[in-house]
Structure formats: C-alpha cells, structure tokens
TORKOL-4160 file (C-alpha; in steps of 0.2 Angstrom, whole numbers, padded with zeros to 4 digits, m for minus):
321
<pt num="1" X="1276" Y="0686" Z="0105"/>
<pt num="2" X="1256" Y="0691" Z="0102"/>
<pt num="3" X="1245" Y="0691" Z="0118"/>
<pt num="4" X="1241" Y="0672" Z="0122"/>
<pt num="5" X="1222" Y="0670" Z="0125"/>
<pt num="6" X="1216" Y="0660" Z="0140"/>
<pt num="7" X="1199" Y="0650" Z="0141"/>
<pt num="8" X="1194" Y="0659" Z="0159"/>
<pt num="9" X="1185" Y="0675" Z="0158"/>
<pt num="10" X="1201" Y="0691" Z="0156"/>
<pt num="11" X="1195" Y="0697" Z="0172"/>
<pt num="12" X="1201" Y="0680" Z="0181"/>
<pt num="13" X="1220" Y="0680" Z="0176"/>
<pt num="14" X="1231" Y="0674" Z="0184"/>
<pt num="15" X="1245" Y="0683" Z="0174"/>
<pt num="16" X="1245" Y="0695" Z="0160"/>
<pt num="17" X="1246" Y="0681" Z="0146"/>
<pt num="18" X="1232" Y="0671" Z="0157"/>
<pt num="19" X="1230" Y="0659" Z="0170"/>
<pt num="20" X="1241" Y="0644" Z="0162"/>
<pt num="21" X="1253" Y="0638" Z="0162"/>
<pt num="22" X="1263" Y="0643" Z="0176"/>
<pt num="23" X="1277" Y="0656" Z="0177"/>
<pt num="24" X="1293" Y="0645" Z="0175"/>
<pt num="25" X="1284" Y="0634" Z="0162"/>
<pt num="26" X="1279" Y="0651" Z="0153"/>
<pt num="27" X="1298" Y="0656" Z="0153"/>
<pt num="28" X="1302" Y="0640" Z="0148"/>
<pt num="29" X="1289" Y="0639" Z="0134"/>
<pt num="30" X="1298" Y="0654" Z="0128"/>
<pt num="31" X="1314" Y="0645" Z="0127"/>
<pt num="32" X="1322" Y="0655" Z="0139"/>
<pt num="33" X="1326" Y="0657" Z="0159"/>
<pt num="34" X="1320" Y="0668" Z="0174"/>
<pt num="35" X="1327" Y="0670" Z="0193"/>
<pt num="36" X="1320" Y="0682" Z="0205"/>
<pt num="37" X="1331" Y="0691" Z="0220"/>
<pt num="38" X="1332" Y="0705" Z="0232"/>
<pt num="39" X="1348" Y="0717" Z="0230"/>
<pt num="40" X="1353" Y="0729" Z="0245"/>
<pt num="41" X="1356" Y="0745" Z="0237"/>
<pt num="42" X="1368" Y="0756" Z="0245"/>
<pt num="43" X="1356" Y="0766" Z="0257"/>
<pt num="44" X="1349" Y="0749" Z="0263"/>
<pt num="45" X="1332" Y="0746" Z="0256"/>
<pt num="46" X="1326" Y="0728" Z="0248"/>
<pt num="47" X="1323" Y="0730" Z="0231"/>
<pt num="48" X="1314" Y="0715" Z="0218"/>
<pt num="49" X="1325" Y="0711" Z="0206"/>
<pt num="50" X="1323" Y="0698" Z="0190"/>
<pt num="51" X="1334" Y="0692" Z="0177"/>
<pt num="52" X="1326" Y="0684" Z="0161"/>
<pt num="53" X="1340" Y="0675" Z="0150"/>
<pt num="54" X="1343" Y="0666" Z="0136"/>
<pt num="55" X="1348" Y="0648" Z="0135"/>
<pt num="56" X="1365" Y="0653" Z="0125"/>
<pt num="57" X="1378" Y="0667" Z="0128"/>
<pt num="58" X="1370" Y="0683" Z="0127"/>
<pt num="59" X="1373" Y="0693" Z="0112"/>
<pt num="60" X="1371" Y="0707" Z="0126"/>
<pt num="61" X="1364" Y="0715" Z="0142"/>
<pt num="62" X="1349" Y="0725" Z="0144"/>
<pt num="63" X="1347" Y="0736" Z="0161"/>
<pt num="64" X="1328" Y="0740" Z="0160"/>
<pt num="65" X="1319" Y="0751" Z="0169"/>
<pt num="66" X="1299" Y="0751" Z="0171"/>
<pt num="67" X="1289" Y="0768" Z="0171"/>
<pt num="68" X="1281" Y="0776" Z="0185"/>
<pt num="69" X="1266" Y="0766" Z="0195"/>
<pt num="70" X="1273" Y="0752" Z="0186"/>
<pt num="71" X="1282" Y="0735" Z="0191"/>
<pt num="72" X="1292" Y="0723" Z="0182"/>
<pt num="73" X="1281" Y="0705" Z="0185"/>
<pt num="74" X="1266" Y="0709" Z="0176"/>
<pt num="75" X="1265" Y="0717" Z="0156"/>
<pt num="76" X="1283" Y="0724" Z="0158"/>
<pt num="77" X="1291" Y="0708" Z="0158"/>
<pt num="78" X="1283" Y="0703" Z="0140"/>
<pt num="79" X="1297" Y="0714" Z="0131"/>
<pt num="80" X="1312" Y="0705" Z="0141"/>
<pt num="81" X="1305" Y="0688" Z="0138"/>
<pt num="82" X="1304" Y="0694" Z="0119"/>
<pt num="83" X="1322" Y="0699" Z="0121"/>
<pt num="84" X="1331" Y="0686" Z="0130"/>
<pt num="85" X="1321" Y="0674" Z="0117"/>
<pt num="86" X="1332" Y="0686" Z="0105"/>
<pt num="87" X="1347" Y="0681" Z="0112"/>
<pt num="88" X="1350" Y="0695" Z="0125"/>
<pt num="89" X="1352" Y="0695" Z="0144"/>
<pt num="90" X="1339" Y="0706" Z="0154"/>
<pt num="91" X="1338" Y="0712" Z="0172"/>
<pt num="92" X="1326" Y="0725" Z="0179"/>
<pt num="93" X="1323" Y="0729" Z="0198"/>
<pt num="94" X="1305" Y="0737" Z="0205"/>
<pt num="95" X="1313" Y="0754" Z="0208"/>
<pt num="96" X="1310" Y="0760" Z="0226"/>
<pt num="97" X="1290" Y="0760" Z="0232"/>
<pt num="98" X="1284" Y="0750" Z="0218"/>
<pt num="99" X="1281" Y="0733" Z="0215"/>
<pt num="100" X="1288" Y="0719" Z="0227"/>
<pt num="101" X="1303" Y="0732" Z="0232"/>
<pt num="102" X="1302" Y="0742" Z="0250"/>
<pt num="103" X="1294" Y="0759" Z="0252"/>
<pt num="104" X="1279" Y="0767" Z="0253"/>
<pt num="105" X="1268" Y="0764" Z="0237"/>
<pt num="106" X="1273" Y="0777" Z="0222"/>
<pt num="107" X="1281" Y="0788" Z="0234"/>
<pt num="108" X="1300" Y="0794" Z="0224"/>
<pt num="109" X="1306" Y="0808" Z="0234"/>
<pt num="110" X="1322" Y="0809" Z="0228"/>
<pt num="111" X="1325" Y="0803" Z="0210"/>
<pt num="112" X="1345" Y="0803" Z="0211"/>
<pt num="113" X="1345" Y="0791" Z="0224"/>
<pt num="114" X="1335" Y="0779" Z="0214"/>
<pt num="115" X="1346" Y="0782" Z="0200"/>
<pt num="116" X="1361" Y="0777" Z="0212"/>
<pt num="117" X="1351" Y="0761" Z="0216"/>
<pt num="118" X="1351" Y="0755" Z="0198"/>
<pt num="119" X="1370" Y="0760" Z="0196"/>
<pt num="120" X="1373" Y="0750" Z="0209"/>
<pt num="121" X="1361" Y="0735" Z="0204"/>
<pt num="122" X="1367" Y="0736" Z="0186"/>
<pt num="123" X="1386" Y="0741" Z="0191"/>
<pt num="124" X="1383" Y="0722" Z="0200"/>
<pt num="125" X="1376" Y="0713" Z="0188"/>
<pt num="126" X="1390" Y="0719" Z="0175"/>
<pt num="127" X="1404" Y="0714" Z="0186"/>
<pt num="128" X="1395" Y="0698" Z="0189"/>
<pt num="129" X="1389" Y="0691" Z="0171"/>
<pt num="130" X="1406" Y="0700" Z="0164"/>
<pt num="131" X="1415" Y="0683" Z="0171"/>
<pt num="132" X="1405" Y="0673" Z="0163"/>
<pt num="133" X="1399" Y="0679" Z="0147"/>
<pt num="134" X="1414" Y="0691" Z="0142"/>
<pt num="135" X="1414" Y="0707" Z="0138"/>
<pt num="136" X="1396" Y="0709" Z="0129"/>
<pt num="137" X="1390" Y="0726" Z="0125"/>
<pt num="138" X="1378" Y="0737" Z="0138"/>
<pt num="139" X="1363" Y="0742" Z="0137"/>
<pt num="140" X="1351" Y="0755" Z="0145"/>
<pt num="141" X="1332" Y="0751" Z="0143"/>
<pt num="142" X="1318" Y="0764" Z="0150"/>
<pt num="143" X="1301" Y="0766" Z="0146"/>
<pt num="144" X="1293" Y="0784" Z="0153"/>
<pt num="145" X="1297" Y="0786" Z="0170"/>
<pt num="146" X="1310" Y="0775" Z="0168"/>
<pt num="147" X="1317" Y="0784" Z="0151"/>
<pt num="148" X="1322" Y="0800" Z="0161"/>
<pt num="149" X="1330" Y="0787" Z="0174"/>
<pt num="150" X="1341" Y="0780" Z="0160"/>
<pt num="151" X="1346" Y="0797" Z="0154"/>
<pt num="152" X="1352" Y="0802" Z="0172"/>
<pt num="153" X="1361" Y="0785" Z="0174"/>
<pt num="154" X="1371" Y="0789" Z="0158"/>
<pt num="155" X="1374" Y="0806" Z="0165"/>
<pt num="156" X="1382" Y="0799" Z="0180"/>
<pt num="157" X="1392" Y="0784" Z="0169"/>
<pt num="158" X="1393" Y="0792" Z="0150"/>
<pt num="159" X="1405" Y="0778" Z="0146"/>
<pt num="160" X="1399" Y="0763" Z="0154"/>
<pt num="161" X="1383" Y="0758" Z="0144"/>
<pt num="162" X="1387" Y="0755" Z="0124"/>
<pt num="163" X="1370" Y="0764" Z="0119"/>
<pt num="164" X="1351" Y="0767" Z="0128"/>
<pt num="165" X="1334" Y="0761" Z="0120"/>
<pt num="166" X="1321" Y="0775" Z="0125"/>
<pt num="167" X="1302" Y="0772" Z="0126"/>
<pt num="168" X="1294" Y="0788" Z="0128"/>
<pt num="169" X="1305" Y="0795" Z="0140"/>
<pt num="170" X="1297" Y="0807" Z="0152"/>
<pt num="171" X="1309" Y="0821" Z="0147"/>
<pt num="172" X="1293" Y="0831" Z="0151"/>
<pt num="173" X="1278" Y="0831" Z="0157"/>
<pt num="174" X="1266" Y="0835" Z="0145"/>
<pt num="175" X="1254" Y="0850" Z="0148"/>
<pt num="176" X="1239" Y="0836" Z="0142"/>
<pt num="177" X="1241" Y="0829" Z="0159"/>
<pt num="178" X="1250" Y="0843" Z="0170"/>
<pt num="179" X="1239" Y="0852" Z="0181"/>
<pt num="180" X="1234" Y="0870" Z="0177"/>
<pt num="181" X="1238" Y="0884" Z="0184"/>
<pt num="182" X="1235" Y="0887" Z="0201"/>
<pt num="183" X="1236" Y="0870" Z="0206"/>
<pt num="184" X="1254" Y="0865" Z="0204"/>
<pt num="185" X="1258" Y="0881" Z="0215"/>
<pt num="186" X="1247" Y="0878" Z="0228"/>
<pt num="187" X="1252" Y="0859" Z="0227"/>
<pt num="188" X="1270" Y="0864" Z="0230"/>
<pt num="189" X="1267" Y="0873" Z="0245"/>
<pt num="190" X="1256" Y="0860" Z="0252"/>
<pt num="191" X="1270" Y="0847" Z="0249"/>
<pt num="192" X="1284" Y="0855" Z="0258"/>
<pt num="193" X="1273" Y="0849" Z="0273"/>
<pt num="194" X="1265" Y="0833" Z="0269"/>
<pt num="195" X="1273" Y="0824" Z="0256"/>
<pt num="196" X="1267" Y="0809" Z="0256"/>
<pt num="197" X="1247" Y="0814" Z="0252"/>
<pt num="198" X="1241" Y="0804" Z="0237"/>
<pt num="199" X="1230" Y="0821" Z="0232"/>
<pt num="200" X="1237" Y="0826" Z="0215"/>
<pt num="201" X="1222" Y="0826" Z="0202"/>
<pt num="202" X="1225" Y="0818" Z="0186"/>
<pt num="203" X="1217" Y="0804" Z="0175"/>
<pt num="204" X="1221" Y="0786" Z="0174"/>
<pt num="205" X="1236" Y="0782" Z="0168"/>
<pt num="206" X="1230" Y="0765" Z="0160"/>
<pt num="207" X="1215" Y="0775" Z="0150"/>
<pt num="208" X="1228" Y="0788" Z="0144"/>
<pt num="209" X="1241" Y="0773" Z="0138"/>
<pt num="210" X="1234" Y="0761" Z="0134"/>
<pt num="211" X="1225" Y="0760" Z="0114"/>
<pt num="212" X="1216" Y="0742" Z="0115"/>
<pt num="213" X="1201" Y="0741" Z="0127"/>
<pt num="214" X="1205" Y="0724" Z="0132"/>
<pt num="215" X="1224" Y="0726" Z="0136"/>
<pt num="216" X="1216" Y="0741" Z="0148"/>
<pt num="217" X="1208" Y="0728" Z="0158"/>
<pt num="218" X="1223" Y="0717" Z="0158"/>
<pt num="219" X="1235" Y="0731" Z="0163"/>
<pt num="220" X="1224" Y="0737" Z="0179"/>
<pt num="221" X="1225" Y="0720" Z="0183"/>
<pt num="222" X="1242" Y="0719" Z="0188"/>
<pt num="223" X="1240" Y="0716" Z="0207"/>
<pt num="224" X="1258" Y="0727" Z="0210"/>
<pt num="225" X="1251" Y="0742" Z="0202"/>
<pt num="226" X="1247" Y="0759" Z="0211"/>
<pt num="227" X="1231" Y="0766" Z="0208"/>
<pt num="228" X="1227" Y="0781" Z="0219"/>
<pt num="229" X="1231" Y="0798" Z="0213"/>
<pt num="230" X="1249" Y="0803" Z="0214"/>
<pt num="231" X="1258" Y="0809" Z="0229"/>
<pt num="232" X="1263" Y="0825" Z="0231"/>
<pt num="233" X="1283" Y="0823" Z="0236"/>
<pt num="234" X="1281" Y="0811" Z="0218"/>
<pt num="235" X="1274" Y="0824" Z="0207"/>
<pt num="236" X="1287" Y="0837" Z="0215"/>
<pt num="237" X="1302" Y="0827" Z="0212"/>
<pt num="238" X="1297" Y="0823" Z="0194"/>
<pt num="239" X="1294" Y="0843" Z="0189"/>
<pt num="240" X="1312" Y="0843" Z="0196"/>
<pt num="241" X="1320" Y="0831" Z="0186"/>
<pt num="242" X="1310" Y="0834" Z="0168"/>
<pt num="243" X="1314" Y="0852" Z="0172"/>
<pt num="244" X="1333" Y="0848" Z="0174"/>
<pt num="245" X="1332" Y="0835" Z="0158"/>
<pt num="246" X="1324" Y="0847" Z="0148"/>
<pt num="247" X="1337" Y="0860" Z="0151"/>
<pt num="248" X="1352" Y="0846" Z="0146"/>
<pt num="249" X="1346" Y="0838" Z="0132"/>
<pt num="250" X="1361" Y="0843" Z="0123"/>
<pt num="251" X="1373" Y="0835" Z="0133"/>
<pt num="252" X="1365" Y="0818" Z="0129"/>
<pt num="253" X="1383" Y="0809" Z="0121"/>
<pt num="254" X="1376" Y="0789" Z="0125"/>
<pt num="255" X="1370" Y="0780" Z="0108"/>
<pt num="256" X="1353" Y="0778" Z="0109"/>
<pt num="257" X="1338" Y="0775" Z="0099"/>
<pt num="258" X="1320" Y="0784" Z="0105"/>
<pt num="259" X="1304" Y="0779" Z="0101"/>
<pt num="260" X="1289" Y="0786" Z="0104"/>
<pt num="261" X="1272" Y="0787" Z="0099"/>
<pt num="262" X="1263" Y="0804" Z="0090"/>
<pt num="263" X="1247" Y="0801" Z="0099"/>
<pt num="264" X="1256" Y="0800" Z="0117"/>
<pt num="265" X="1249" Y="0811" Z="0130"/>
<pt num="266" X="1258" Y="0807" Z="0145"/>
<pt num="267" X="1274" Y="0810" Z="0137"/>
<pt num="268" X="1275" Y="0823" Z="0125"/>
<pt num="269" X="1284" Y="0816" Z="0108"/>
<pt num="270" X="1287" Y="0834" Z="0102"/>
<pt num="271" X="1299" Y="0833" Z="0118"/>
<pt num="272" X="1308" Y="0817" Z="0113"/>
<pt num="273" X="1310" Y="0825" Z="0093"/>
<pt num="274" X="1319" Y="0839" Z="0103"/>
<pt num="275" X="1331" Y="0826" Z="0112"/>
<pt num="276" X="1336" Y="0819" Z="0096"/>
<pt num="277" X="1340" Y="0837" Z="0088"/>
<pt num="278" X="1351" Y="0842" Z="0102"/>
<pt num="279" X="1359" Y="0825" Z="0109"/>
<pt num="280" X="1376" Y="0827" Z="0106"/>
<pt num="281" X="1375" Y="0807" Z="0101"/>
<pt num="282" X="1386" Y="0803" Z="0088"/>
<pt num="283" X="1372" Y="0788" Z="0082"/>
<pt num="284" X="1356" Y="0792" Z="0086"/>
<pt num="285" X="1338" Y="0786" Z="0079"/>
<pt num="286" X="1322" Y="0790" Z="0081"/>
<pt num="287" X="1306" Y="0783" Z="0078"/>
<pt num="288" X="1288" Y="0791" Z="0080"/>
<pt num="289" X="1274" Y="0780" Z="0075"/>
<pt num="290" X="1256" Y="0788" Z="0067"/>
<pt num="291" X="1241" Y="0787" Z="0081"/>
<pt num="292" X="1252" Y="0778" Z="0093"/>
<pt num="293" X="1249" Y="0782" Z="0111"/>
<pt num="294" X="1259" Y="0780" Z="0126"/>
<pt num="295" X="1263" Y="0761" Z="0131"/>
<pt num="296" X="1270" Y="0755" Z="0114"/>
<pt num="297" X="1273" Y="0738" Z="0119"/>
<pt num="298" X="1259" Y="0730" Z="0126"/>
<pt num="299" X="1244" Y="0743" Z="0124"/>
<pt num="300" X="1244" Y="0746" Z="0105"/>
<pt num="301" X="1235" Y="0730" Z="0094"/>
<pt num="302" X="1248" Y="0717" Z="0094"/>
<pt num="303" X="1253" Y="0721" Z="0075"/>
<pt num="304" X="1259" Y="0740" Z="0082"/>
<pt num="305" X="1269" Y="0730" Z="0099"/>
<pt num="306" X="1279" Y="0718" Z="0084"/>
<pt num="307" X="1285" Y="0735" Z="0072"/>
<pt num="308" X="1290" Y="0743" Z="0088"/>
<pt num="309" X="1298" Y="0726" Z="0095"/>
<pt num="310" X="1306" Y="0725" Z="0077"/>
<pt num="311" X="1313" Y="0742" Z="0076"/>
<pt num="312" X="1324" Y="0739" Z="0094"/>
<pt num="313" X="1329" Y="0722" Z="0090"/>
<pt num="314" X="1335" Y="0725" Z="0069"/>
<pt num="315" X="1342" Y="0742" Z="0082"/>
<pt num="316" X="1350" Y="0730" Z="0092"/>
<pt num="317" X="1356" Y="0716" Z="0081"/>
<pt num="318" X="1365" Y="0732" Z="0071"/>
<pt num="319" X="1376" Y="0733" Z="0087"/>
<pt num="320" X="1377" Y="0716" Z="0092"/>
<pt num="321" X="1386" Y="0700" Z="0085"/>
C-alpha cells in the first residue's frame, strides 16, 4: 500500500494517510476489519490494544510490537493493515507509557515486566482466536525497541510462537547514538535518584529514521508520540537488556527472519548480522538492504517499504497455507 496523498496541506492530517476518509471506512477501504480495546495486564495497568483482521480465516497471527517513543495508531498500524489485507490476523497493544496505554510518557523501568504484559496480552488473544479460527501458526513481530521485546518473549515461551519477524531489533544500542564517555556514568548515578528526568541528550529519532523528508513531517505528527529527550530510568533499563541480549544471542532457537537496514544508526545492523551467526535457529534469514536507514516500513521511498513488505510476506506465505 503506497502513502495515499491527501488535498489538505501535510501539515493538517488528520491521519498518517491524510484527513479522509475516516478510520473504519480506511480499514474498510482496505478490505479488512479493526476493533480497539483496553487489556488489564497482570500487574493492573490499562493497556491500548488493536486488532486489524481479515474478512476471511487467517492464514495466521501476528503479535506486533512497536518500537520505543512509538504507538500503534499512527504509521505503525500501515504494516498490519498491509498484513491482515494479506490474509493474516494482527494484534499490537501500546506497551506501558506509550501511546493511549497508562504510564508516565516513555518512562520503561523495567523491561521484563512489559515483556510479561505482552505474554499475557498475546497468551489471550491465542486462547481466544484458537476457538475460532483453529490452530493457525504464531507469530512474533518487533520493530526496534520492540525487536529486543520479541526476542525476550521467546526466551520466556521458546515453543509457543512458530517463528519472529525482526525489524532492526535493538539488540544494541549503537555507539552512533550512545552517549560518550563520561556521560552514561554520570547518567547512571544520577538515575539511581531521579528516574524519571527526561535529561538524556541524543538526537531525534524521526531525523535519525526516517529517509524521505516528507514521511519526517508525517511521523512527528503522530499526536501519541513522545518527543522530549529520554528519560533516565528509560535509557538505564534499555543498556540493561541490549547488554543481557547481546550476551545471548546464541541461544536464539525461535524461526525468525531479521531485516535491517545498512545505513541504520539507531540500531546497529553489524549487531543483527551477529544474531543471525550465533542463533541457534534451525531456519533463519536475513535481509540487509543497501543505504537503508532505520524505519524500513514507512520512512524509506515507498518502492524500499514494498521490497521490505515483500520479503516478510513471500517469508510468511512460505510458512503459511
């Protein structure tokens, strides 16, 4: 699906594909359905939720997962309408301080309870959808942030998913955008006692993702997306996990296939090279595209967003009846 142009100056969408027509009628333009909920996870808090779904069976689940600063409403959603158009049934939640869910904005403390939010969420779903569509395969979908988050899950629940589609996981933080030396030990000392500042310096995100000017101004339009500097118990937790990742790569056993751009510097695709050489996957791909950057499917020219669409779904429809 190539962005949709809208007659209204891009600065006055209403959406990411424009100002018409509305939501449902866009899903429904697509051919395909949406619902919108709140799940209680286990330790109480009110999580968004969404569900984008075709109007047959499903030829599968996807569990996605969006990336840091992120939501699942605005350019996120593009790649699970593309999928449930595809024939595939696709749920995301905003994960804890992010979009529409509870928290206090971009603030992850602790990223193993959010991973034990999306078991539960997706555990749910499963048990839900597997009365009514059968016993469809499984799987994990993470971009960045969200990658790592994936990789965690299947840690936890090795045989549950049937395989993981990774979008630049943020197995580590790249030294492009990590802060040099002595900042990140004067920032871990200052957040043993205030968590919660949004002081860490870094550059936008959007700029350092995104490839085409215009989806730039489309993607910091997104009225759920945090824009102030990262916040110190934030940065902490994710130098924690990529750390931990980074030191398990091997014992990666889920299907998967990675894709990743070589121009990324958020992520670093050396990283994701190395996952696939340790994984102990028994079918594992990998796909690094020349002078890609970070978000693959929405900020490269809409040509790049359909090879990388391509490779998941020919990916998928290898694993799917």
């Amino acid at each position: 699906m190539a962005m949709e142009e809208d007659q209204e100056p891009i600065q006055k969408r209403k959406y990411y594909w424009g100002n018409t027509p509305e939501e449902q009628d866009y899903y429904k333009l697509h051919g395909i359905n949406s619902t919108a909920s709140i799940f209680k996870s286990p330790r109480g808090l009110s999580l968004f939720t969404r569900s984008w779904l075709p109007l047959t069976p499903p030829r599968g689940i996807i569990c996605m997962v969006h990336g840091y600063g992120n939501d699942i409403s605005w350019t996120f959603q593009a790649t699970a309408i593309f999928l449930a158009g595809n024939g595939f049934a696709c749920f995301a939640l905003d994960m804890e301080g992010h979009g529409r869910s509870e928290g206090l904005k971009a603030f992850v403390p602790d990223v193993d309870a959010v991973v034990e939010d999306y078991l539960a969420f997706f555990t749910s779903i499963v048990d839900s959808t597997d009365r009514s569509y059968g016993n469809v395969p499984k799987f994990l979908f993470g971009e960045s942030m969200g990658g790592a988050i994936c990789l965690l899950t299947q840690f936890s629940r090795s045989d549950f998913f049937d395989g993981a589609i990774l979008i630049a996981p943020m197995c580590k933080i790249s030294d492009k955008v990590r802060p040099k030396w002595p900042i990140p030990e004067i920032l871990m000392f200052v957040s043993k006692f205030a968590p919660t500042l949004a002081i860490v310096p870094t550059a936008d995100l959007v700029d350092k993702s995104v490839k085409v000017p215009e989806k730039r101004v489309i993607g910091a339009m997104n009225p759920m997306r945090y824009t102030g500097k990262p916040r110190l118990g934030t940065v902490m937790e994710l130098l924690r996990v990529t750390d931990y990742l980074s030191r398990r790569l091997s014992e990666v056993s889920i299907p998967f296939i990675l894709l990743h751009g070589d121009a990324d510097v958020v992520t670093d695709p050396a990283v994701s090279k190395e996952l696939y050489e340790k994984a102990n996957s028994k079918d594992k791909s990998l796909k690094i595209y020349d002078g890609m950057m970070h978000s693959l499917l929405f900020g490269e020219t809409d040509e790049n967003v359909e090879i990388v669409r391509g490779d998941i779904l020919s990916w998928l429809n290898h694993r799917c009846n």
